[in-house]
Residue frames as a rotation matrix with the C-alpha (Angstrom) as fourth column:
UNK 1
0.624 -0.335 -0.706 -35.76
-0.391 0.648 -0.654 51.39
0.677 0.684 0.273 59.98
UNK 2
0.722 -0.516 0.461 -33.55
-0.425 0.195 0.884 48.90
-0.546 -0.834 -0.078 62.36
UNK 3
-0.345 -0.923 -0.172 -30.07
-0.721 0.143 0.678 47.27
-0.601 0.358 -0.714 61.56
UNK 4
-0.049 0.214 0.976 -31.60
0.224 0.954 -0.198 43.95
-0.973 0.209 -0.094 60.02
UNK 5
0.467 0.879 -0.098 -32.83
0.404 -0.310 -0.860 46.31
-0.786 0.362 -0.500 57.30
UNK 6
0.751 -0.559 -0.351 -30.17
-0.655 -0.699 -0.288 48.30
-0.084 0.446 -0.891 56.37
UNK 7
-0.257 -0.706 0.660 -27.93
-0.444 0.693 0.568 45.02
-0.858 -0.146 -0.492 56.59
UNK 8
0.121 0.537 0.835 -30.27
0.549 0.664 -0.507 43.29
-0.827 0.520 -0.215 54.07
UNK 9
0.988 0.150 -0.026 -30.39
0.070 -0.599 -0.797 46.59
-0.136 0.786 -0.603 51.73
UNK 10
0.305 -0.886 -0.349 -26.63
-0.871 -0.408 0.273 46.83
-0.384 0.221 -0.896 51.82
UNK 11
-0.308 -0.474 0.825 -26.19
-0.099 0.878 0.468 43.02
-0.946 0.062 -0.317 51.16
UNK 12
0.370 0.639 0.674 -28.27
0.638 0.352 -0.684 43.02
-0.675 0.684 -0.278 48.32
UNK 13
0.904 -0.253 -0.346 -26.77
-0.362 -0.882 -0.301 46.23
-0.229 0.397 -0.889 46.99
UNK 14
-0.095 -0.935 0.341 -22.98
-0.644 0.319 0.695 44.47
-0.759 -0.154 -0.633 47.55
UNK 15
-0.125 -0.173 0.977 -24.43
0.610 0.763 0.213 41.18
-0.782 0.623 0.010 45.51
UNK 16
0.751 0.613 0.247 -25.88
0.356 -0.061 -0.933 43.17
-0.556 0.788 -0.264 42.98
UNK 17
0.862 -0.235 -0.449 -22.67
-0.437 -0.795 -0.422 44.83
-0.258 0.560 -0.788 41.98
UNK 18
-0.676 -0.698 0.236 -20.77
-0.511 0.676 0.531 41.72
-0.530 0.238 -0.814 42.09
UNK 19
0.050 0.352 0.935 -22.97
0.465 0.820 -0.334 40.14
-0.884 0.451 -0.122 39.50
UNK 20
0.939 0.172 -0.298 -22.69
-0.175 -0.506 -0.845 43.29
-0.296 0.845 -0.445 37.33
UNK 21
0.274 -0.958 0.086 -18.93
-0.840 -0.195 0.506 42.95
-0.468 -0.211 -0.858 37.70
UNK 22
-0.146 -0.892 0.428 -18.74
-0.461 0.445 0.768 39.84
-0.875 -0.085 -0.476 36.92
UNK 23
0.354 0.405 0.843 -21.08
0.894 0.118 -0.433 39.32
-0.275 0.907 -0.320 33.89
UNK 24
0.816 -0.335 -0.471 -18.42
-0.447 -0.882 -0.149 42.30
-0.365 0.332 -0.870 32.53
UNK 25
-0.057 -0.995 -0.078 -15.65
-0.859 0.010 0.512 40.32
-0.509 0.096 -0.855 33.08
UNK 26
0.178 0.304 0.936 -17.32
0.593 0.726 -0.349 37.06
-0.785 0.617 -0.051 31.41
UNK 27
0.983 0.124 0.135 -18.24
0.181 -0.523 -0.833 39.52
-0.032 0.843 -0.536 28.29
UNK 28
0.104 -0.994 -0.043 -14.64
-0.826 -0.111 0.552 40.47
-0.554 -0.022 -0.832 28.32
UNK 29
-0.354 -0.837 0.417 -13.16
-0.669 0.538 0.513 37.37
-0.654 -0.098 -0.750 28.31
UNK 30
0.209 0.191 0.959 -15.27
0.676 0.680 -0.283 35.96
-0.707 0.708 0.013 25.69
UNK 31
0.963 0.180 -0.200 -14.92
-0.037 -0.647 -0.762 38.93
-0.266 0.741 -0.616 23.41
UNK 32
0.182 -0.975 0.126 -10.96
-0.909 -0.118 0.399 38.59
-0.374 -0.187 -0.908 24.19
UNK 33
-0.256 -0.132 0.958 -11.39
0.005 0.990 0.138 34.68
-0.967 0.040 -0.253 22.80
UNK 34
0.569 0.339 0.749 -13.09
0.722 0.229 -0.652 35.39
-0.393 0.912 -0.114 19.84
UNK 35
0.929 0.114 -0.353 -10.52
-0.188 -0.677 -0.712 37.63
-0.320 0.727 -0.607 18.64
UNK 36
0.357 -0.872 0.335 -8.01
-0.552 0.092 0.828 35.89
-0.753 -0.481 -0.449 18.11
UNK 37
0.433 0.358 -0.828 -6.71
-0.843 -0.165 -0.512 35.37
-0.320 0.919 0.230 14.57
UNK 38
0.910 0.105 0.402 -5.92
0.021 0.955 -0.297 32.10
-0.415 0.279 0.866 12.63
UNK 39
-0.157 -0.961 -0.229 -1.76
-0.458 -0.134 0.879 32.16
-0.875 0.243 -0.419 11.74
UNK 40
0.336 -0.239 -0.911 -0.95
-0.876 0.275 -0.395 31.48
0.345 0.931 -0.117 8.15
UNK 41
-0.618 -0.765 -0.181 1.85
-0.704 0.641 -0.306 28.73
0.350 -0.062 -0.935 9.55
UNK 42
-0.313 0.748 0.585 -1.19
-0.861 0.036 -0.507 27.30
-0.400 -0.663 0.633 11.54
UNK 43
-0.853 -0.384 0.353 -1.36
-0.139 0.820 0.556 23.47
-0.503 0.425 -0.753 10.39
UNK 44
0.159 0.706 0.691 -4.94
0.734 0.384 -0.561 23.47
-0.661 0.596 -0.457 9.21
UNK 45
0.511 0.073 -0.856 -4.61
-0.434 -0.838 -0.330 27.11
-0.742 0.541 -0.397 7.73
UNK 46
-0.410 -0.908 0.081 -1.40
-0.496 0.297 0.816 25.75
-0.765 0.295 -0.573 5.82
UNK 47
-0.768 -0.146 0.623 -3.64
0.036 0.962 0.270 22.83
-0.639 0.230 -0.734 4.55
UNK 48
0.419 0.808 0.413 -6.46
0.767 -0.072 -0.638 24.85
-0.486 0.584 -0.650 3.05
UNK 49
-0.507 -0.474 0.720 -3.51
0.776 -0.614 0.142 27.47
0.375 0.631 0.679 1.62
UNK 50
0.674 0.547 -0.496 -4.90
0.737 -0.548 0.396 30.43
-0.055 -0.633 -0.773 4.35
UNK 51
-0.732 -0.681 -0.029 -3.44
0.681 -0.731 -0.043 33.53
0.008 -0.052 0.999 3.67
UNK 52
-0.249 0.180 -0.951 -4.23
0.650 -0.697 -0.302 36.71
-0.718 -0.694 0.057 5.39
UNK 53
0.113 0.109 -0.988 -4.12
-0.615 -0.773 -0.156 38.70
-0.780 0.625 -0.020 1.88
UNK 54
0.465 0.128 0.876 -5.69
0.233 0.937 -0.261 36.64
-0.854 0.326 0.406 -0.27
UNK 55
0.816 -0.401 -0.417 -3.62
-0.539 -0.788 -0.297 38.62
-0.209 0.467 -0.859 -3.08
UNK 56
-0.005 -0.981 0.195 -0.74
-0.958 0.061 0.280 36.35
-0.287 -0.186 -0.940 -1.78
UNK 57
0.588 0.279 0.759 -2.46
-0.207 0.959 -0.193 32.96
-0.782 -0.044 0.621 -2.74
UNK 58
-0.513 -0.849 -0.123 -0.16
-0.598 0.251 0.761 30.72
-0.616 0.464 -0.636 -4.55
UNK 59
0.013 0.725 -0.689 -2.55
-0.942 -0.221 -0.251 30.20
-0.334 0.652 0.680 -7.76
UNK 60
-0.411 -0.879 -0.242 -0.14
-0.841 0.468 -0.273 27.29
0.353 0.091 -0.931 -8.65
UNK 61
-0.980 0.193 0.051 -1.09
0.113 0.747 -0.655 25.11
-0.165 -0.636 -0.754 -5.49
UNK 62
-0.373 0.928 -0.014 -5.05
0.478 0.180 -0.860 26.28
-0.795 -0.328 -0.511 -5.36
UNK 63
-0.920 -0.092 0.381 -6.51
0.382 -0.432 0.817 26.88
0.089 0.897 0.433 -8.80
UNK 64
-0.045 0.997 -0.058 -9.96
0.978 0.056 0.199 27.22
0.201 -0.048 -0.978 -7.22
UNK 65
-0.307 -0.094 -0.947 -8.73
0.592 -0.798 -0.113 30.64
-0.745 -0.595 0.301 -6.42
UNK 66
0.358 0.539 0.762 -10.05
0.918 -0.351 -0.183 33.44
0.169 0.766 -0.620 -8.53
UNK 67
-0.824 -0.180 0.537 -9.11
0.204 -0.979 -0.015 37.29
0.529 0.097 0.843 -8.70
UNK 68
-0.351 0.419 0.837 -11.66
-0.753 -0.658 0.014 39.06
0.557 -0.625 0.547 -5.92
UNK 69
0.370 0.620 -0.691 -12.52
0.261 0.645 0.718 36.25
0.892 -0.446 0.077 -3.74
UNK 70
-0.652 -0.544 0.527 -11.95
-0.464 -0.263 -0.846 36.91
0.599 -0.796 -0.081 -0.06
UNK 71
-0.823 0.356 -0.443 -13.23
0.518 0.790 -0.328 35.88
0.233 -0.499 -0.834 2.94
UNK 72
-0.765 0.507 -0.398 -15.53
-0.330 -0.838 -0.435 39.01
-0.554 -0.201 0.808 3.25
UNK 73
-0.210 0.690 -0.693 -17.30
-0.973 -0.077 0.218 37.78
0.097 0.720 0.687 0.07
UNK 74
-0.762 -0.045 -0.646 -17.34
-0.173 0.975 0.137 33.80
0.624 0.216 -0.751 1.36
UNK 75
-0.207 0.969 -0.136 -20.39
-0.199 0.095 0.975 32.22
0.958 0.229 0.173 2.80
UNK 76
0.569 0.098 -0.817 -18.95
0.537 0.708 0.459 31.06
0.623 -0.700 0.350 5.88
UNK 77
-0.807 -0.394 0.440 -17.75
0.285 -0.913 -0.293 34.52
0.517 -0.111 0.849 6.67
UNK 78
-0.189 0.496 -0.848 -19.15
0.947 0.319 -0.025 35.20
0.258 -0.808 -0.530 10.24
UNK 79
-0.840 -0.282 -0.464 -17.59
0.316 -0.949 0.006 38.99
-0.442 -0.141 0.886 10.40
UNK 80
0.599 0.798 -0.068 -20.01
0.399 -0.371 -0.838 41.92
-0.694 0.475 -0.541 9.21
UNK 81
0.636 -0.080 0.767 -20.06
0.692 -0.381 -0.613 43.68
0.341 0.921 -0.187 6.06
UNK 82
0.637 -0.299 0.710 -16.56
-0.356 -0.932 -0.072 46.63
0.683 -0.207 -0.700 6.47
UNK 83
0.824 -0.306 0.477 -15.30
-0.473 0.091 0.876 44.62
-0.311 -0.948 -0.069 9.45
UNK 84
0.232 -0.928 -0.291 -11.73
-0.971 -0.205 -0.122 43.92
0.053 0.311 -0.949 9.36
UNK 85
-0.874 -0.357 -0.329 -12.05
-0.237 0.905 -0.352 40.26
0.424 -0.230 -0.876 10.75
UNK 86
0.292 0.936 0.196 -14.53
-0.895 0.195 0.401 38.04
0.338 -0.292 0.895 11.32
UNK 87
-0.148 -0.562 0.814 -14.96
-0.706 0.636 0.312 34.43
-0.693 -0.528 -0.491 12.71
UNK 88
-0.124 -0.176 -0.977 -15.05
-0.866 0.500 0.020 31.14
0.485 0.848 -0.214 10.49
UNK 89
0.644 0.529 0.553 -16.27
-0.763 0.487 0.424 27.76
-0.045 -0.695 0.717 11.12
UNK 90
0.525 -0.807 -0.269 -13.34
0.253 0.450 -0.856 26.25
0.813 0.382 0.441 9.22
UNK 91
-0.365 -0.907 0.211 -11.52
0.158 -0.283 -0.946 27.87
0.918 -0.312 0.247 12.49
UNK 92
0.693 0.709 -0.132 -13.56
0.425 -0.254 0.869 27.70
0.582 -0.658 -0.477 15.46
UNK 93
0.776 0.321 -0.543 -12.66
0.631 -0.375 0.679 30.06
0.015 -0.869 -0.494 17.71
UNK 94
-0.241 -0.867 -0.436 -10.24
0.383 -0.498 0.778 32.17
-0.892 0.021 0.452 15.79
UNK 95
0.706 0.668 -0.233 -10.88
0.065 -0.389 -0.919 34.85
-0.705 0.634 -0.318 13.31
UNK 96
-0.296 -0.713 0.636 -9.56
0.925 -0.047 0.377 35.31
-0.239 0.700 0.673 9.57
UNK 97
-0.617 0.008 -0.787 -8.86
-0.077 -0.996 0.051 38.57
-0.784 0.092 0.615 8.00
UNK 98
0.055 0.998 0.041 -11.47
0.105 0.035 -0.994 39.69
-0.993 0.059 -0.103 5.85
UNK 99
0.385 -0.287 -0.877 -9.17
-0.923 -0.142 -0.359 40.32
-0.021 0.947 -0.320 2.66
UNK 100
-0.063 -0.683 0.728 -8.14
-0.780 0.489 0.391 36.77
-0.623 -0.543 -0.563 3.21
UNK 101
-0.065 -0.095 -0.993 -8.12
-0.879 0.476 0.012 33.51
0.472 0.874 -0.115 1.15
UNK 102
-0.377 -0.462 0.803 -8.59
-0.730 0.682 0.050 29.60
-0.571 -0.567 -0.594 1.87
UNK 103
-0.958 0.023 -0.285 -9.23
-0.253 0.397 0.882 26.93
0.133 0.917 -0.375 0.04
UNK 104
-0.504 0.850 -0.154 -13.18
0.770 0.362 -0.526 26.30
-0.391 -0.384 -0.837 1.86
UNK 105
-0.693 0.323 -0.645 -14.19
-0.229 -0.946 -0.228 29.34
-0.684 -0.011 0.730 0.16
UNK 106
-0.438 0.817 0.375 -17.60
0.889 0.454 0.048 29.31
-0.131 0.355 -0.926 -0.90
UNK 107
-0.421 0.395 0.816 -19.52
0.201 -0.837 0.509 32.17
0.884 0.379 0.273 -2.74
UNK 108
-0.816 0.531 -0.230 -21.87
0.179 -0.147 -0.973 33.80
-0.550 -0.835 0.025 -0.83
UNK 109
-0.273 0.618 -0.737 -25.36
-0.785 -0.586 -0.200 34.44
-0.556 0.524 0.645 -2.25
């Protein structure tokens, strides 16, 4: 084996672990974006009456609410079945809690 060789096999070895590296840190940083949760005070949230525990909905302002609706059980509930938070197209790029409440709620099913 001469130096060319073992140059080439180490270079290739060097890229190969800077591409694993960085398709890690991509995955990261998108997993680290999508978890990021929608604030009550949040001006749309506010405007569809978003609340984190949907328990807390002010019946009053949104009669469309019902007794067990949540965002777990809404159609547009992104999260799985158990998960604490999921995402929501009503919120791109920011999840709602899964016992939550807005007014976009739509059955599921």
């Amino acid at each position: 084996m001469d130096f060319s060789s073992t140059m080439i096999k180490s270079n290739r070895r060097v890229f190969l672990m800077q591409v694993a590296t960085a398709s890690g840190a991509i995955a990261l940083a998108g997993t680290a974006q999508a978890q990021a949760m929608v604030a009550e005070t949040d001006a749309q949230a506010a405007a569809l009456g978003y609340k984190a525990d949907a328990t807390k909905v002010d019946k009053t302002k949104f009669p469309k609410y019902a007794a067990g609706q949540n965002c777990g059980s809404c159609a547009l509930y992104q999260g799985k079945a158990g998960d604490a938070a999921g995402g929501c197209p009503i919120f791109a790029g920011k999840q709602v809690a899964a016992k939550g409440w807005c007014n976009s709620y739509v059955k599921k099913g």
